[in-house]
N, C-alpha and C positions, 0 to 999 in steps of 0.2 A: 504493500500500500504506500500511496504518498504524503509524504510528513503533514499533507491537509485532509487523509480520512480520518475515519477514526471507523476503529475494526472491534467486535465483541461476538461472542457464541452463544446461542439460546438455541432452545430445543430441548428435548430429553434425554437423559445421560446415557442410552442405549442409540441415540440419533442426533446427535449436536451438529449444527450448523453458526459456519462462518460467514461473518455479516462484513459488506465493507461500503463505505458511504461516504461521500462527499462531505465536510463540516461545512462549507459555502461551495455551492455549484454555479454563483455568479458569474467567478470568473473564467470556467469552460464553455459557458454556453456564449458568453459573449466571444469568445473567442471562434468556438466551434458552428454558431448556430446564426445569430440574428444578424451577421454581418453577411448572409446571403441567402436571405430568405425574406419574406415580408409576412406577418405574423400576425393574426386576430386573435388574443385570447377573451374570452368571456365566460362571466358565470354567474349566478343570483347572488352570491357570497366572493367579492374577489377581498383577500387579505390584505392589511394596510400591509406599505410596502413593499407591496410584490416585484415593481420593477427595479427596484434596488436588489431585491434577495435576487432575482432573477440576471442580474448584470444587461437589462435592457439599457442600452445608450441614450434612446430617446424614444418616446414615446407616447404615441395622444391618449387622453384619458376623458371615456366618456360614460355617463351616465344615462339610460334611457328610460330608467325609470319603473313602473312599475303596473301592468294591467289591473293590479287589485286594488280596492277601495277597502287599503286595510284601517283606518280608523271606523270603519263602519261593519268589515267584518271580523275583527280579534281584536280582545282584549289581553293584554299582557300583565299579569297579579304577580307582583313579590311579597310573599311572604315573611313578611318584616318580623312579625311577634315570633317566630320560631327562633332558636340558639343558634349560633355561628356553627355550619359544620366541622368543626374542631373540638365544638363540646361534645362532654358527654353525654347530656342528655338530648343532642341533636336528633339521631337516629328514633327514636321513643316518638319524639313531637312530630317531626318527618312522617311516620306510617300515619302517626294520626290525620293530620293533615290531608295527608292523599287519600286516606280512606274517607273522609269528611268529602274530599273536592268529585272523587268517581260519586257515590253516592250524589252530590246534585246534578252533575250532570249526565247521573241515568248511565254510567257504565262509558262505552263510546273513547276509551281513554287509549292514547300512548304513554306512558311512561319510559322514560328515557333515563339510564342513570352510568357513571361513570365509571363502576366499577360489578364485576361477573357478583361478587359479594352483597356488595348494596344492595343489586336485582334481586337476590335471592333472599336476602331477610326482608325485601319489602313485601316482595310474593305471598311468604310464608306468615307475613304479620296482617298483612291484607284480606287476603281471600276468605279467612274465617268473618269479615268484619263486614263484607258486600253480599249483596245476591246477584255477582254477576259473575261470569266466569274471567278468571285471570290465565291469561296463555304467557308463558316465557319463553325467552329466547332458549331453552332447553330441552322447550316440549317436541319442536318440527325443525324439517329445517326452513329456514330463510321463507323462499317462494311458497311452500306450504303455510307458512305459519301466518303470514300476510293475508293470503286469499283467508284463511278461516278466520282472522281477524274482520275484515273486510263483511265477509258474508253472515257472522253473528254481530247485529247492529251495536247490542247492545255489552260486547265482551269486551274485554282491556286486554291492550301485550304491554307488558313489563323488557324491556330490552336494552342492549348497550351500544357501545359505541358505533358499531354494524352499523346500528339503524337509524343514526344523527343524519344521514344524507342517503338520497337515493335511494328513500320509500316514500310512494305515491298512494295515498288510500283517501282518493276524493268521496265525498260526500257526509252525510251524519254519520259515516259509522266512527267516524276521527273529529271529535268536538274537542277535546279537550288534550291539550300536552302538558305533560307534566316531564321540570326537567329537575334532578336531585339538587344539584349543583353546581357553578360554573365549573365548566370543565378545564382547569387547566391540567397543561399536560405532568404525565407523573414523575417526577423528579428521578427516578431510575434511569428512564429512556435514555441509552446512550447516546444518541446522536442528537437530541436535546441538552442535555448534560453536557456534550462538546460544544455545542453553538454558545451555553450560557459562558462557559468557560472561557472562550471566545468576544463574547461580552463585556464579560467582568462587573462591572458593579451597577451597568445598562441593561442585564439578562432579562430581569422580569421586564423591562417595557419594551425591549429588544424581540422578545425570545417566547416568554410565558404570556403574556397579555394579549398580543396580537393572534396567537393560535389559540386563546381559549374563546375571542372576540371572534372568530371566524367557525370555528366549533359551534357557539352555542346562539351563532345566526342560523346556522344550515340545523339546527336541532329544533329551534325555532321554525324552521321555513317549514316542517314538517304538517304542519295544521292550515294553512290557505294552497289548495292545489289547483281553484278553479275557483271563478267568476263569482262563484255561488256558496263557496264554503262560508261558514263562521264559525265561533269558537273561543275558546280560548286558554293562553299557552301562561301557564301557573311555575314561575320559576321559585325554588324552594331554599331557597340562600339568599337570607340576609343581606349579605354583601353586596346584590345587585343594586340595594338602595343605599346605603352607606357607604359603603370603601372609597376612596379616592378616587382610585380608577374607575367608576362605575360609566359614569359618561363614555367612557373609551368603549364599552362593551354595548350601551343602551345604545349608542349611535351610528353600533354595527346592526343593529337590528331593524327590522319591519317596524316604519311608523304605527304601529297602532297605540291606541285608546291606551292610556297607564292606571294602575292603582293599587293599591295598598290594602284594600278595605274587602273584607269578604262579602258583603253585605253587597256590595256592586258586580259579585264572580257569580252570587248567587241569584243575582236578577236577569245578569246576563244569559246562564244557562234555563234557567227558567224553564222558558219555552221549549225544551230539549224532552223534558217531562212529557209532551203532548203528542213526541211521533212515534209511530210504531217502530217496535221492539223486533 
């Protein structure tokens, strides 16, 4: 490798695999790529900074916006009165919460959470507490587990970082996201780890902020998929309303409607109550 990857093993001790990765691919690709070619990238979620990580020379930056009329179809709720996910008694008030927010709006739920563990004590803390059916990311796989999502209006999937982007479940059967916490990345990841390093004492607004800003837009984006959707996406961390950085993460996201107050999640779903199951 070259004195700029950074190389680690993972896999199972009967099957180990060698990993090797670029710590900046900047300065390859502008070497190798955009000086003879002409390039569109696009996406609903593009990362702050991308054409600096990317070693783009120059280039136009446009916004075109957006088909949905999300102040009118999502509302976005932070759960303020819950503990900082660092305490202990986060995880306790967390299932409660969720079990409170499926129950109003009648089932119909994604949950989305950061960690394979998380998912599984919320499943396990949940499901005795709803009358709806909970499916996990460990019941089917993937394209199964969707369509029976999908086709039982009123069930919830519990799932992880898989299903932050690149699941589509237009209509009521997806009213409500629910996401554990921001997601930043896990402090082990080697080649995170390298870039912080890389950093130095810039990491987290370098490094951590902008991929957890870009994470939990596209975890987000999970609930408006068409014209017609509403809903709304219940983030479960504190922090999105107090931390410093909060603005940095709010201002990656889908304008919609804001607030704090359950009293306006449970007006909004309301109507969710009236359609068939």
């Amino acid at each position: 490798p070259a004195a700029t990857d950074v190389t680690w093993v993972e896999g199972p001790d009967h099957a180990p695999v060698l990993l090797i990765a670029a710590v900046d691919v900047g300065e390859r690709l502008q070497e190798r790529l955009w000086g003879s070619v002409t390039a569109v990238l696009t996406s609903a979620t593009i990362p702050p900074l991308l054409p600096k990580r990317l070693g783009i020379p120059g280039c136009r930056e446009l916004d075109v916006g957006s088909p949905f009329d999300y102040p009118a179809q999502g509302l976005l709720y932070c759960a303020t009165h819950l503990p900082d996910p660092r305490h202990a008694d986060y995880e306790r008030a967390m299932h409660a919460e969720l079990s409170w927010l499926i129950a109003t709006a009648g089932g119909r739920t994604m949950a989305l959470f950061t960690s394979w563990r998380a998912m599984q004590a919320a499943a396990a803390a949940v499901q005795p507490k709803v009358p709806y059916r909970v499916l996990t990311q460990a019941d089917l796989p993937k394209p199964a587990l969707v369509e029976s999502f999908t086709r039982e209006e009123s069930s919830c999937l519990f799932a992880t970082m898989g299903f932050w982007q690149g699941v589509d479940v237009p209509g009521p059967a997806l009213s409500l996201v629910v996401i554990d916490r921001i997601p930043f990345p896990r402090p082990d990841e080697p080649l995170q780890q390298a870039r912080r390093d890389r950093a130095g004492s810039a990491a987290f607004r370098v490094v951590d902020l902008p991929r957890a800003a870009t994470m939990l837009a596209q975890g987000v984006g999970r609930l408006v998929r068409s014209g017609s959707d509403t809903g709304v996406v219940a983030i479960l961390d504190p922090r999105l309303a107090s931390a410093t950085y909060r603005w940095e993460l709010v201002k990656a996201l889908p304008p919609m409607r804001r607030t704090r107050h359950r009293e306006e999640v449970a007006a909004f779903l309301a109507h969710l109550h009236d359609r068939p199951a």
